[in-house]
C-alpha positions as a Markdown table, in Angstrom:
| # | Residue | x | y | z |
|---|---|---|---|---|
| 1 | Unk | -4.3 | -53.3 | -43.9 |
| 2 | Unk | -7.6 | -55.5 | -43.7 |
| 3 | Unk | -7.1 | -55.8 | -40.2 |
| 4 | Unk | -7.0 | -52.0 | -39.7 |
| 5 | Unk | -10.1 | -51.7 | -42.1 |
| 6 | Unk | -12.2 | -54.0 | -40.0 |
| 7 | Unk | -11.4 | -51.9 | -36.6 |
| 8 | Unk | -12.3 | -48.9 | -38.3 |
| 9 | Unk | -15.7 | -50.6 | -39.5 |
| 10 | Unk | -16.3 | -51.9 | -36.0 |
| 11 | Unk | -15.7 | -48.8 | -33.9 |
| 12 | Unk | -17.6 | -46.8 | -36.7 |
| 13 | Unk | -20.7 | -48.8 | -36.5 |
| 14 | Unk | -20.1 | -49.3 | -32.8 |
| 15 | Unk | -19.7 | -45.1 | -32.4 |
| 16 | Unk | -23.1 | -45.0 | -34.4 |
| 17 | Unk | -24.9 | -47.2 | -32.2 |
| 18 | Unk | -23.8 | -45.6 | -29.2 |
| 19 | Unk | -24.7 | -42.1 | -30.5 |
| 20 | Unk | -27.8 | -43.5 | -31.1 |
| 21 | Unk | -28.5 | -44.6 | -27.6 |
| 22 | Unk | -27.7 | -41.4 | -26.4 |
| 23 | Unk | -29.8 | -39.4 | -28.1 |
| 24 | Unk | -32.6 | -41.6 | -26.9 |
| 25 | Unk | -31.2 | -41.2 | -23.4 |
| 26 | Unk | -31.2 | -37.6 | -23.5 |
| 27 | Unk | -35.0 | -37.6 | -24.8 |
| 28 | Unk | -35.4 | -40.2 | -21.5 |
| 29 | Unk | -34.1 | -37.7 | -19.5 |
| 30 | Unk | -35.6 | -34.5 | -20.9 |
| 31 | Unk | -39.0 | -36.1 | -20.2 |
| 32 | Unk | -38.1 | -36.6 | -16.8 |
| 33 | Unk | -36.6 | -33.5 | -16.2 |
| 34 | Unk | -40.1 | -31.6 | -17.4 |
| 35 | Unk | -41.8 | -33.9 | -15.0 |
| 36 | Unk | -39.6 | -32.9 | -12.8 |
| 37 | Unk | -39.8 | -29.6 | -13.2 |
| 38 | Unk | -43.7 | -29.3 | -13.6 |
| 39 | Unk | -43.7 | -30.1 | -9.7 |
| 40 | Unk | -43.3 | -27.5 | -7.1 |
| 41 | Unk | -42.9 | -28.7 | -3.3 |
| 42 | Unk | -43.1 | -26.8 | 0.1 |
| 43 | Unk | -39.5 | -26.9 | 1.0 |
| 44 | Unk | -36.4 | -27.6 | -0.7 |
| 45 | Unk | -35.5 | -30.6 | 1.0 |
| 46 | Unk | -38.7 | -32.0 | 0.2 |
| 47 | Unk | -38.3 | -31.1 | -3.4 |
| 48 | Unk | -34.2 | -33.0 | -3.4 |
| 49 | Unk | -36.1 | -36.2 | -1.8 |
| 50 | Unk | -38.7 | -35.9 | -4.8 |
| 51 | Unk | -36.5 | -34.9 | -7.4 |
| 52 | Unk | -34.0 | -38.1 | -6.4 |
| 53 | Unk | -36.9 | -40.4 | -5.8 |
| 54 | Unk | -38.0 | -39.9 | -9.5 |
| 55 | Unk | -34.2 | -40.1 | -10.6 |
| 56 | Unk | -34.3 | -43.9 | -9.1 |
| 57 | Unk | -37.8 | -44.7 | -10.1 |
| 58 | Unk | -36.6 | -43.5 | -13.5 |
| 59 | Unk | -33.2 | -45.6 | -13.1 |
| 60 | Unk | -35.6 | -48.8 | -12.7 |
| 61 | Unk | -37.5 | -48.2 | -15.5 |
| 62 | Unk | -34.6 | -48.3 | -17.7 |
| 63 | Unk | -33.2 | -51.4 | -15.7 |
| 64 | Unk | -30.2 | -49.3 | -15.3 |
| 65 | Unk | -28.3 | -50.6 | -12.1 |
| 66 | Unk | -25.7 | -48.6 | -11.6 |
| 67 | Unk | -27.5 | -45.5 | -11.7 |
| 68 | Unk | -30.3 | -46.5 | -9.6 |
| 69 | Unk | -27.1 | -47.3 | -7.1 |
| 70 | Unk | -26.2 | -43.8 | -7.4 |
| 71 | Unk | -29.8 | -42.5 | -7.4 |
| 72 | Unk | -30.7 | -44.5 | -3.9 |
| 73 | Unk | -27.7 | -43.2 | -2.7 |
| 74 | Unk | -28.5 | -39.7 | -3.1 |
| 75 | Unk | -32.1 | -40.2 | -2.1 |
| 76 | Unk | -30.8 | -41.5 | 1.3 |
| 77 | Unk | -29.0 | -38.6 | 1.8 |
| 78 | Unk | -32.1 | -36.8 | 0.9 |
| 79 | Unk | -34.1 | -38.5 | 3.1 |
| 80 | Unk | -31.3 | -38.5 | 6.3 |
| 81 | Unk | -31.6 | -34.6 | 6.1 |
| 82 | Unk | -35.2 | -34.7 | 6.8 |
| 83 | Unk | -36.6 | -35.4 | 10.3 |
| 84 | Unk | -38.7 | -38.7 | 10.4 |
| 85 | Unk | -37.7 | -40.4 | 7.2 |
| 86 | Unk | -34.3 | -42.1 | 9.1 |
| 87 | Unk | -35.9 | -45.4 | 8.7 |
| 88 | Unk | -36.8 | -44.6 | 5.3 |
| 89 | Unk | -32.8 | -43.4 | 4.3 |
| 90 | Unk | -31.8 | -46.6 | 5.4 |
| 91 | Unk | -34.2 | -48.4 | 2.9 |
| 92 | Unk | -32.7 | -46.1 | 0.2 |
| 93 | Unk | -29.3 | -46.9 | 1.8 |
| 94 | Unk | -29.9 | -50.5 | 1.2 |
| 95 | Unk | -31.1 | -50.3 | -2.7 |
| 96 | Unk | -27.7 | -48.6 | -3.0 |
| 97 | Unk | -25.8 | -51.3 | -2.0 |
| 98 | Unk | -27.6 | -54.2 | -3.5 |
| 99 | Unk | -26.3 | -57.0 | -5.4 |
| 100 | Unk | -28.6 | -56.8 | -8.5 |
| 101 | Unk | -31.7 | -54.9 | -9.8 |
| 102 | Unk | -34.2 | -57.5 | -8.9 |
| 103 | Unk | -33.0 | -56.8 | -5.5 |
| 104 | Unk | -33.2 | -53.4 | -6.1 |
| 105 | Unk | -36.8 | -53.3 | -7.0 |
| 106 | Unk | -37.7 | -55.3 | -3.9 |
| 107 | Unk | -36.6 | -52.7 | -2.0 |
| 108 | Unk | -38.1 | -49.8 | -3.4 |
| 109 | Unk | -41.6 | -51.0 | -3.1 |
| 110 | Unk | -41.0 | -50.8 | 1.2 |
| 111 | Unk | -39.3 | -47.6 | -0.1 |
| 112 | Unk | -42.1 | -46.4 | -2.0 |
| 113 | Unk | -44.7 | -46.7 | 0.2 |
| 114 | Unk | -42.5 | -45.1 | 3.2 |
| 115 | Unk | -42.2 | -41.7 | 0.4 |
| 116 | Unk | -46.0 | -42.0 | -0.7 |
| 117 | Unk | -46.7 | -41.4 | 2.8 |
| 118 | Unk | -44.8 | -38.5 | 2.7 |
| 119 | Unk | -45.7 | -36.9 | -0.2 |
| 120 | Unk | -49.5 | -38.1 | 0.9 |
| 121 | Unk | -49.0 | -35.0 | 3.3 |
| 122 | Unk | -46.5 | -32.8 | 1.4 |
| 123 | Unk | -47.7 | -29.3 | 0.0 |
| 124 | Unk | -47.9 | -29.4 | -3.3 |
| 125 | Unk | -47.0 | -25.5 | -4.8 |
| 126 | Unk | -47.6 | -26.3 | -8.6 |
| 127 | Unk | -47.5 | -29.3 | -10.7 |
| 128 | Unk | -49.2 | -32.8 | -9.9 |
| 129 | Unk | -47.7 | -36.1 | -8.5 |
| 130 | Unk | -49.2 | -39.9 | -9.8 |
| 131 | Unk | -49.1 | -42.9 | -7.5 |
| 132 | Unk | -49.2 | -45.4 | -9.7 |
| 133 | Unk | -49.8 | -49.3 | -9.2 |
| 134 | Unk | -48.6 | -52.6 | -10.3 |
| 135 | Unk | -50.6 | -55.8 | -9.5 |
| 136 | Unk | -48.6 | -58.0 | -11.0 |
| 137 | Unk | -45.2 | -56.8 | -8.7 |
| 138 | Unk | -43.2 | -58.6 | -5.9 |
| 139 | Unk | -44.5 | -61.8 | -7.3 |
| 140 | Unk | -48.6 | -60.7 | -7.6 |
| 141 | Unk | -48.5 | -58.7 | -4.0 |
| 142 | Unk | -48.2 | -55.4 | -6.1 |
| 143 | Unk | -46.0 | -52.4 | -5.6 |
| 144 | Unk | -46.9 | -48.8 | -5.8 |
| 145 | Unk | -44.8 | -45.8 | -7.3 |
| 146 | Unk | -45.0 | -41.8 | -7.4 |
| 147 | Unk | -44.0 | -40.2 | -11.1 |
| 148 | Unk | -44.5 | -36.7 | -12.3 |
| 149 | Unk | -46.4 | -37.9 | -15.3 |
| 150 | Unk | -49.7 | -40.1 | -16.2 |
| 151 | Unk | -48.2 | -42.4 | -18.6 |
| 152 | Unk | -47.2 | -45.9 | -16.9 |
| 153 | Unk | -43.4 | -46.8 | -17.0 |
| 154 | Unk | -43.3 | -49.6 | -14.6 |
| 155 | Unk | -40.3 | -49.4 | -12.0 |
| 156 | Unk | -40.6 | -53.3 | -11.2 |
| 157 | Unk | -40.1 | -54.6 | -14.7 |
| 158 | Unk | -39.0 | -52.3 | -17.3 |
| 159 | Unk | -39.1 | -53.0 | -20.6 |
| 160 | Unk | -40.6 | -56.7 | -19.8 |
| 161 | Unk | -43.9 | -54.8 | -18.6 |
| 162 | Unk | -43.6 | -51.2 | -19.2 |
| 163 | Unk | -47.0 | -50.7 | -19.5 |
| 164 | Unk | -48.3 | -52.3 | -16.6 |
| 165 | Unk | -50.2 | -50.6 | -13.4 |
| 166 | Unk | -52.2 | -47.6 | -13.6 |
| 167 | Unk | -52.7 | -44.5 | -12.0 |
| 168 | Unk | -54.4 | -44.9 | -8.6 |
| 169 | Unk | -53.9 | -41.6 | -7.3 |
| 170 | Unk | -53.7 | -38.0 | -8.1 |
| 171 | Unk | -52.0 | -35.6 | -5.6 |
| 172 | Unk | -52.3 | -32.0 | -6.2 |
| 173 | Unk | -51.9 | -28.1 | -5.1 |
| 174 | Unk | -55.5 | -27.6 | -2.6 |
């Protein structure tokens, strides 16, 4: 009987805890989702490629790798659907497949700057778009990142430096 009394206490306070983590997952993700949301693009394959791009940025910030593995994924089938960014699919491609998120993050700075590029000469129909910067990334060489909102939530370190980098562009409807 004790032994069924301390399973019930562990999956009780273990159900709590996890009920707690995804309430503050679903706040994670309703603030990305208005972010997402706030921002209109020309054409809808312009909008997928943005709207996974901020799905893996977002995926990084939470050091979640397995979901940035799904989110690359889908952003390199984004990006194979769109004439010219082949080169930049396979970078997505690559984040997908790789072994660890430190990996992961090396990758999406080439990847970043390929989509700032983009997005650099993207019509924007509503809403604004951030490029942000980290100085201390990829080891003091920095690494730059688009996100639908002001506040800094580093992709390259997470929680170690959330707050790191600052907004170094603003791209907006003409």
């Amino acid at each position: 009987m004790n032994n069924y009394l301390g399973v019930l206490l562990i999956l009780t306070l273990t159900s709590c805890t996890n009920s707690k983590k995804h309430v503050v997952s679903a706040q994670q993700n309703n603030s990305a989702a208005r972010a997402i949301e706030g921002v209109q693009l020309e054409s809808p394959k312009i909008q997928a490629i943005y709207e996974s791009y901020i799905a893996l940025k977002n995926s990084l910030v939470a050091s979640k790798y397995d979901d940035s593995k799904i989110a690359a994924n889908q952003l390199s089938l984004d990006l194979g659907e769109y004439q010219g960014c082949e080169t930049t699919a396979l970078i997505a491609k690559k984040i997908s497949v790789s072994k660890d998120l430190q990996e992961q993050r090396k990758e999406f700075t080439y990847l970043s700057s390929d989509v700032i590029a983009l997005f650099m000469h993207t019509t924007i129909k509503q809403g604004v778009i951030y490029v942000a910067h980290c100085p201390m990334a990829n080891h003091g060489e920095g690494g730059d990142w688009l996100s639908g909102e002001k506040k800094i939530q580093n992709p390259y370190y997470g929680d170690a430096m959330l707050e790191c980098g600052a907004v170094t562009q603003v791209l907006k409807k003409n």
